[in-house]
C-alpha positions in Angstrom: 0.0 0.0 0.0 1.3 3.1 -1.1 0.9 6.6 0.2 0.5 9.5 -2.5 1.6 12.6 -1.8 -1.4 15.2 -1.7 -1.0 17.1 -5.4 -3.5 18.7 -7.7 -4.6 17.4 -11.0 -6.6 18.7 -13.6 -9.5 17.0 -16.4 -8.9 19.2 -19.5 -11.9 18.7 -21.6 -12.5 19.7 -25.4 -15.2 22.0 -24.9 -12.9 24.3 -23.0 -13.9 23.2 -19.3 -11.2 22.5 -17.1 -12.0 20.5 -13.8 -9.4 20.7 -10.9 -9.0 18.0 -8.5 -6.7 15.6 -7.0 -4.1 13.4 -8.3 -3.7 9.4 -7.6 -2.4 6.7 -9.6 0.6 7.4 -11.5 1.7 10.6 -12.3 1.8 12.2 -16.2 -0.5 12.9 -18.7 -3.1 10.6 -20.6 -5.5 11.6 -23.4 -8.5 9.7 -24.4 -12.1 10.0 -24.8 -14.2 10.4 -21.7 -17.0 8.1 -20.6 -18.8 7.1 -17.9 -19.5 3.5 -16.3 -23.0 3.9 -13.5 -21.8 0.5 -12.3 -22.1 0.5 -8.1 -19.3 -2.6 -8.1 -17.1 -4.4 -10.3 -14.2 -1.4 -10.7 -11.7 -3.8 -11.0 -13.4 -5.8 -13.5 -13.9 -2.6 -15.0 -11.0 -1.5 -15.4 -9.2 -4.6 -17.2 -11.7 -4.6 -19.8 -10.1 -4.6 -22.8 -13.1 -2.6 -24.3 -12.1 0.1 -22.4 -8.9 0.9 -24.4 -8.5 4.3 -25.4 -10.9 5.7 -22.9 -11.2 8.1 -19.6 -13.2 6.0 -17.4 -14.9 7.8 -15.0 -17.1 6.1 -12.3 -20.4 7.2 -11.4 -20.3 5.8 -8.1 -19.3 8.2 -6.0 -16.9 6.2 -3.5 -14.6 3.4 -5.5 -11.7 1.1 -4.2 -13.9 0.4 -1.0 -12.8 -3.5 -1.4 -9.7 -2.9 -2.8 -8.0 -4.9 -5.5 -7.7 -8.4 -5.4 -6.0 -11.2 -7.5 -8.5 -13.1 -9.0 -11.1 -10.1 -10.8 -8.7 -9.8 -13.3 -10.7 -9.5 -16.9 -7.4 -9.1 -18.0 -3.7 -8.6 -17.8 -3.7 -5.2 -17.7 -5.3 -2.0 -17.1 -7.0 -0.7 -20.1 -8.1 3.1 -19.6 -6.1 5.7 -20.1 -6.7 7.4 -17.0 -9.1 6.9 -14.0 -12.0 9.7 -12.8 -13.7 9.4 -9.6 -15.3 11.9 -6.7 -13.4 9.6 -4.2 -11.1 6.9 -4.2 -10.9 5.1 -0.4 -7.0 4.7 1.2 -8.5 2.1 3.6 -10.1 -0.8 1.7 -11.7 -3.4 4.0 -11.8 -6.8 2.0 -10.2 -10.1 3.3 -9.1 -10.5 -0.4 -7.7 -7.2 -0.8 -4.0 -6.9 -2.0 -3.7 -3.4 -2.5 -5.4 0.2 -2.7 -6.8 1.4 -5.8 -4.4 4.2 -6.1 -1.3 2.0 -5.2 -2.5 -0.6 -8.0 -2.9 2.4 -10.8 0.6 3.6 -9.8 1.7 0.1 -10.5 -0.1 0.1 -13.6 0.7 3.7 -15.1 -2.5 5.1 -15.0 -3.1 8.5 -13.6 -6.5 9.4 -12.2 -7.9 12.4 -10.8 -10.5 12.6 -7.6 -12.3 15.1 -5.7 -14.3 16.4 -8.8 -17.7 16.6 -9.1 -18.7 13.3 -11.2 -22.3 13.9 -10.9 -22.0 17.3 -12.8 -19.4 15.6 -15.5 -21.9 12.7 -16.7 -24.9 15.3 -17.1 -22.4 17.2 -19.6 -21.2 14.1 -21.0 -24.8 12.8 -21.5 -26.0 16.5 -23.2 -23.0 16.6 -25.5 -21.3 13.0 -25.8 -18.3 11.1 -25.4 -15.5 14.2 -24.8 -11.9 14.0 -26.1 -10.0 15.3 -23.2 -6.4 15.0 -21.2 -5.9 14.4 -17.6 -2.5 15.8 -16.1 -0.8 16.6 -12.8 1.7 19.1 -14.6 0.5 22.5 -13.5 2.5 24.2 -16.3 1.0 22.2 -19.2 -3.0 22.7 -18.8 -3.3 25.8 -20.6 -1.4 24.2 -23.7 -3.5 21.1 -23.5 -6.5 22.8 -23.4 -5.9 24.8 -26.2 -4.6 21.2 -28.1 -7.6 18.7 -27.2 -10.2 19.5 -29.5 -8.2 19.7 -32.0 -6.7 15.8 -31.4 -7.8 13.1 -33.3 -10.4 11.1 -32.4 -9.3 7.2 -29.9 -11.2 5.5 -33.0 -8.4 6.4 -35.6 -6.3 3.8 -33.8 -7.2 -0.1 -34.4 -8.0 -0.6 -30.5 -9.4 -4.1 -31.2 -6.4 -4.9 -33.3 -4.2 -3.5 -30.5 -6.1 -5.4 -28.0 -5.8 -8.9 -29.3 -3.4 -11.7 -29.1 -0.6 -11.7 -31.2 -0.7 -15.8 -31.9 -3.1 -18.1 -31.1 -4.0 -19.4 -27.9 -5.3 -23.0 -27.1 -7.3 -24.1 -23.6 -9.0 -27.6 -23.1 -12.5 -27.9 -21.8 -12.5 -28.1 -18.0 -15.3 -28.0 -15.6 -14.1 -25.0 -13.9 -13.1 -22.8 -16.9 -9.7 -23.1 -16.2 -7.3 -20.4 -18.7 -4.2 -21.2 -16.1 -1.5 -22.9 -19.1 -4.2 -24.2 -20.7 -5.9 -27.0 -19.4 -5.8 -30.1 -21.4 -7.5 -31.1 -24.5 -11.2 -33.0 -24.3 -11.2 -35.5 -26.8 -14.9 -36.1 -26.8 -15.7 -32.0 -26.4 -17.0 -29.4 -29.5 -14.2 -27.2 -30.4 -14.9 -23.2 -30.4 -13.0 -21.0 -32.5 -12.9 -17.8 -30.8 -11.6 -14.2 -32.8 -10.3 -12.0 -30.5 -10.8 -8.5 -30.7 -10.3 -7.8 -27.0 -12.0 -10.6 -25.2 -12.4 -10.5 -21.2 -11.4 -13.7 -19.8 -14.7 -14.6 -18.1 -15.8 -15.1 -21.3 -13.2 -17.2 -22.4 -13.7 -19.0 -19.0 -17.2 -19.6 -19.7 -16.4 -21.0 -23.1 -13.2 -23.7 -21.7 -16.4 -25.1 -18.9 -18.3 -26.2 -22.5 -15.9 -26.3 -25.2 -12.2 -26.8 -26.0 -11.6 -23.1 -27.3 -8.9 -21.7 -29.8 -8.2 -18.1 -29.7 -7.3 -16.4 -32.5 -5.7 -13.0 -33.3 -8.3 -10.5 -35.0 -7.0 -11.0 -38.6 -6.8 -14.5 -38.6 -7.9 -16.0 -41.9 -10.2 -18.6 -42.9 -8.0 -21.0 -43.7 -6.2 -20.5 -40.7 -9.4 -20.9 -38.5 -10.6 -23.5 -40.6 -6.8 -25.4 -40.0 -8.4 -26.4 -36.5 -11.2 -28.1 -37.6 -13.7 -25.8 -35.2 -17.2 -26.8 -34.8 -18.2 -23.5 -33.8 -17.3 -19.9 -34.4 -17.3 -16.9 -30.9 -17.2 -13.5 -31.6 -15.6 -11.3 -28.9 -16.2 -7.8 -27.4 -13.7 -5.1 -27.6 -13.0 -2.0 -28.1 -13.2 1.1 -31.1 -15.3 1.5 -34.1 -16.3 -2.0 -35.7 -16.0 -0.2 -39.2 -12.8 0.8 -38.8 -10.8 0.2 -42.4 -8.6 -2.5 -40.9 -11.7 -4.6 -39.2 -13.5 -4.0 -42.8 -10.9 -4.9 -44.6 -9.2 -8.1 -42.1 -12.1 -9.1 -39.6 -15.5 -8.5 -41.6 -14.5 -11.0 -44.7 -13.3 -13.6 -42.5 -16.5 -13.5 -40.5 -18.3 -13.2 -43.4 -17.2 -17.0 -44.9 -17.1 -18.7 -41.3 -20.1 -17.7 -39.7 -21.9 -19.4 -43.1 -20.2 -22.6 -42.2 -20.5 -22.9 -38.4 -23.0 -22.2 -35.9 -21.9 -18.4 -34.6 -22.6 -16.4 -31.3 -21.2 -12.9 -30.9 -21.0 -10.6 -28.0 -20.8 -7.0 -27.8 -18.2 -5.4 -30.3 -19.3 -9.5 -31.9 -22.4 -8.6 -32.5 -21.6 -5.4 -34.3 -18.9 -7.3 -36.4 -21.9 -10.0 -37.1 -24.3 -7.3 -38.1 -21.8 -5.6 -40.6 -21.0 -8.8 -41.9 -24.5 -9.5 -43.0 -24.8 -6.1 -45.1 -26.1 -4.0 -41.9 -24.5 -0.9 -40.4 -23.2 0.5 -37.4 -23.0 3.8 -35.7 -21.2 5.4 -32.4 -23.9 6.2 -29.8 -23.8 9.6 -28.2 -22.7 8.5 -24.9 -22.8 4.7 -25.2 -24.3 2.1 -22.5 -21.6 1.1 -19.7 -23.1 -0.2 -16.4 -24.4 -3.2 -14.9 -27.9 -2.5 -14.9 -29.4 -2.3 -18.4 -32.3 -3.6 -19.4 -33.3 -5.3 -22.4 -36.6 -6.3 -23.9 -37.9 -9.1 -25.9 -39.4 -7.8 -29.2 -43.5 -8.5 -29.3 -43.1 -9.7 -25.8 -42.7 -8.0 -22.2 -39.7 -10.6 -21.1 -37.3 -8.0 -19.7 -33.5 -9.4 -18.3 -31.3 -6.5 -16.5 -27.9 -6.5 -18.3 -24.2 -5.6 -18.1 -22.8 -3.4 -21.1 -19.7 -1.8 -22.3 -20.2 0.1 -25.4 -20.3 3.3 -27.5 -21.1 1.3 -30.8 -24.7 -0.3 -32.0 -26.0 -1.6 -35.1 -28.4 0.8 -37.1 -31.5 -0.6 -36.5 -32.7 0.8 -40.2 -30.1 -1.2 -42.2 -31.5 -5.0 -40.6 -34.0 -5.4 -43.2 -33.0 -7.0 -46.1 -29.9 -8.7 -44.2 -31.2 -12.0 -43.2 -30.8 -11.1 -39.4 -34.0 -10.0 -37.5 -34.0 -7.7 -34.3 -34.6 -9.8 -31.3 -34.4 -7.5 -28.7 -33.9 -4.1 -27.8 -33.7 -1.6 -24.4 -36.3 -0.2 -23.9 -34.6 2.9 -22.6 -33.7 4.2 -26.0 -34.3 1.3 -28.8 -30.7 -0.4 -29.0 -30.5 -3.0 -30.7 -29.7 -5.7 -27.9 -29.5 -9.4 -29.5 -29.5 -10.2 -32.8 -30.4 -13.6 -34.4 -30.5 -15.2 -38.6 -33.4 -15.8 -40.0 -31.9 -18.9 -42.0 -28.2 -19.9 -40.4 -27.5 -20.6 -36.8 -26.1 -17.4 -35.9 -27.4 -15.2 -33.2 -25.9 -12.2 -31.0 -26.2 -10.0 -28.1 -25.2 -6.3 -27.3 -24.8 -7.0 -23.9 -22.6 -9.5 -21.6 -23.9 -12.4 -20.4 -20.9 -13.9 -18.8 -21.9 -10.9 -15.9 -17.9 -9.7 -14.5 -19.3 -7.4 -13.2 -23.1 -7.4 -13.6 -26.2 -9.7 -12.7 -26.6 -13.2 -14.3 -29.7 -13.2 -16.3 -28.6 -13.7 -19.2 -25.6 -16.3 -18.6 -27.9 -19.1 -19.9 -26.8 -18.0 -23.2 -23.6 -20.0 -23.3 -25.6 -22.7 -22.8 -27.9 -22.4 -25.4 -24.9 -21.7 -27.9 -23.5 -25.0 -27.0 -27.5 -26.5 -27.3 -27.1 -25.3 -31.1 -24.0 -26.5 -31.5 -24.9 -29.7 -31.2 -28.6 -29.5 -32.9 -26.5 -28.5 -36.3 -23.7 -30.9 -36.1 -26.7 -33.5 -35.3 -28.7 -32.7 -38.3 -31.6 -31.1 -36.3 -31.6 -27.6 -37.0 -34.3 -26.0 -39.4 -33.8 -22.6 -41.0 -36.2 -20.4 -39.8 -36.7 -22.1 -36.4 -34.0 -20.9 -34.2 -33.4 -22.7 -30.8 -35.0 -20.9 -27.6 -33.0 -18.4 -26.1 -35.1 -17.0 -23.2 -34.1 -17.5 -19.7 -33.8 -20.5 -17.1 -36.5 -19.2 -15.2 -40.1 -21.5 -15.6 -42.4 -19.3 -16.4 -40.3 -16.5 -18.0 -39.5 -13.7 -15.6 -41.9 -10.7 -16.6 -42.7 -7.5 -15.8 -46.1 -7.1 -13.1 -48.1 -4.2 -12.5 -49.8 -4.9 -9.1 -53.4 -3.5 -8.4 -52.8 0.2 -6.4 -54.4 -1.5 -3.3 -53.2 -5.1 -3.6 -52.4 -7.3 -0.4 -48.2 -6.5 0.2 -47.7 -9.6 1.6 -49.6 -11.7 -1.5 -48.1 -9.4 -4.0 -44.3 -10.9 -2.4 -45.4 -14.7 -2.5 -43.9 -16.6 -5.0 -46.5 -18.8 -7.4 -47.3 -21.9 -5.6 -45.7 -21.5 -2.6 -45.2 -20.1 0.8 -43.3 -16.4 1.2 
């Protein structure tokens, strides 16, 4: 645990506001593009999240690094974000897991972060006018020359961030009933073999993947016939991080996505499900301030099944360009019409905006790696139809929905569960 000598730090942000606070973390400068997670847990998770890359991540919550950091909440082997804002970050953690302070950890890391600043205040002006390019800096002499430098800096989106994030060779793990990534466990014979592009994946993902399948993890412009060279019986789509139409992805990613996901049953997860959805002839388009939190809901289309969500994005697919692209809209949130989930009308493909492998956020929705494997099997079985894709809703039996309770209705029968005692 170490102690950080009080010194001032300043948010620089390209509408000319410049927000003074304190400094933690590592000392310097770091430009990126500010956004903002409402997540009330999960920093750590947070924070090595590839998808992150390129960002300011500033946290709603308003006290963070209350548990500390620990050594297994890795996503990651790194911290992603280029800097770190926050109204307060706690010097006493109180966690039996806890290795270090939040501030000592971001020293370790490189990151700088600044506290004591009003967060509430910064995500209303990042919700009126977007996603801000801006510098954070402890160097007292350098603010007015940043500030007079951000807007005109290119946008984090010029970069290939999900190139940047990904392997650089391909990774193998066995299926193993814990999801073990540790070496790489060893090969199942008698499992399904996933073939999984990598454009930043978090490793709770892959984890959930090695409990069902023996997975191969390729870099982000691996061919087909390199993919193919593994003999996979299924195709995974990652999340990440930057534009999905970025001229490398379109040139490198899209193609290859394009041939495999017409050979093999496909599911594809955040930046995934963008990449599926541009694949199939649709477009994409960056979201004013994006979705990043672990409690987002999403909604069934023609149905009132809601599931609560955890997201990471400042990306979605263009609703208007579906038609005509042999994917339908399966669901959306409600809060502002996303498209959530995508799924193909004729191949066994399907997709969801959100993260269902929940690190951080609630587990509605982690049923879906189930379901993938469910199809996996149907096609390699001969059993799936075109047209009449496998059911994807929840565990729960009947589906979990949304109940308006009479205004004067019993409290106590309005609690009890169908069938049973409270």
């Amino acid at each position: 645990m170490y102690d950080t000598p009080p010194r001032k730090a300043w948010l620089i942000l390209e509408d000319g506001a410049v927000v003074e606070g304190e400094g933690f973390g590592a000392g310097g400068t770091a430009y990126g593009e500010l956004v903002f997670n409402t997540g009330m847990t999960g920093y750590q998770e947070s924070l090595t999240d590839p998808s992150y890359h390129g960002q300011v991540l500033m946290f709603t919550y308003p006290l963070v690094g209350n548990y500390g950091v620990n050594e297994a909440d890795w996503e990651s082997g790194r911290v992603w974000p280029r800097a770190v804002v926050v109204r307060e970050w706690c010097r006493e953690p109180s966690h039996r897991a806890s290795a270090m302070t939040l501030d000592a950890w971001l020293q370790d890391e490189g990151v700088p972060g600044v506290s004591g600043v009003d967060t509430r205040a910064l995500t209303l002006r990042t919700r009126e006018k977007g996603c801000l390019r801006c510098f954070v800096t402890d160097d007292p002499d350098a603010v007015e020359h940043l500030r007079a430098r951000v807007a005109s800096m290119p946008s984090v989106e010029a970069d290939n961030l999900a190139g940047e994030a990904s392997v650089e060779r391909a990774e193998r793990y066995g299926r193993n009933d814990g999801g073990s990534l540790a070496g790489g466990a060893s090969w199942d014979d008698g499992a399904r073999t996933v073939a999984v592009i990598d454009t930043g994946i978090k490793r709770n993902i892959l984890r959930n993947l090695a409990r069902r399948f023996n997975v191969v993890r390729f870099p982000w412009d691996a061919t087909p016939e390199q993919v193919r060279a593994v003999a996979p019986d299924a195709l995974f789509l990652a999340n990440g991080p930057g534009d999905p139409a970025h001229p490398q992805i379109l040139e490198r990613t899209v193609p290859t996505i394009g041939v495999l996901s017409r050979e093999l049953p496909t599911f594809g997860i955040c930046y995934g499900n963008q990449l599926i959805a541009l694949a199939c002839g649709a477009s994409t388009h960056k979201m004013k301030f994006g979705h990043r939190g672990a409690n987002i809901p999403v909604r069934t289309e023609g149905a009132h099944d809601v599931r609560i969500t955890s997201q990471n994005h400042g990306f979605a697919v263009d609703a208007d360009s579906v038609a005509g692209t042999g994917l339908r809209i399966r669901e959306r949130c409600p809060n502002d019409g996303t498209v959530e989930a995508l799924e193909h009308t004729v191949l066994p493909v399907f997709t969801t905006q959100y993260h269902p492998e929940a690190a951080p956020g609630p587990w509605d929705s982690g049923h879906l790696f189930d379901a993938f494997l469910r199809l996996v099997e149907e096609v390699h079985a001969g059993r799936f139809e075109a047209g009449r894709f496998p059911d994807l809703t929840g565990q729960h039996d009947p589906p979990v929905r949304l109940v308006r309770s009479a205004p004067h209705a019993d409290p106590a029968a309005r609690a009890a569960p169908p069938g049973g005692d409270a």
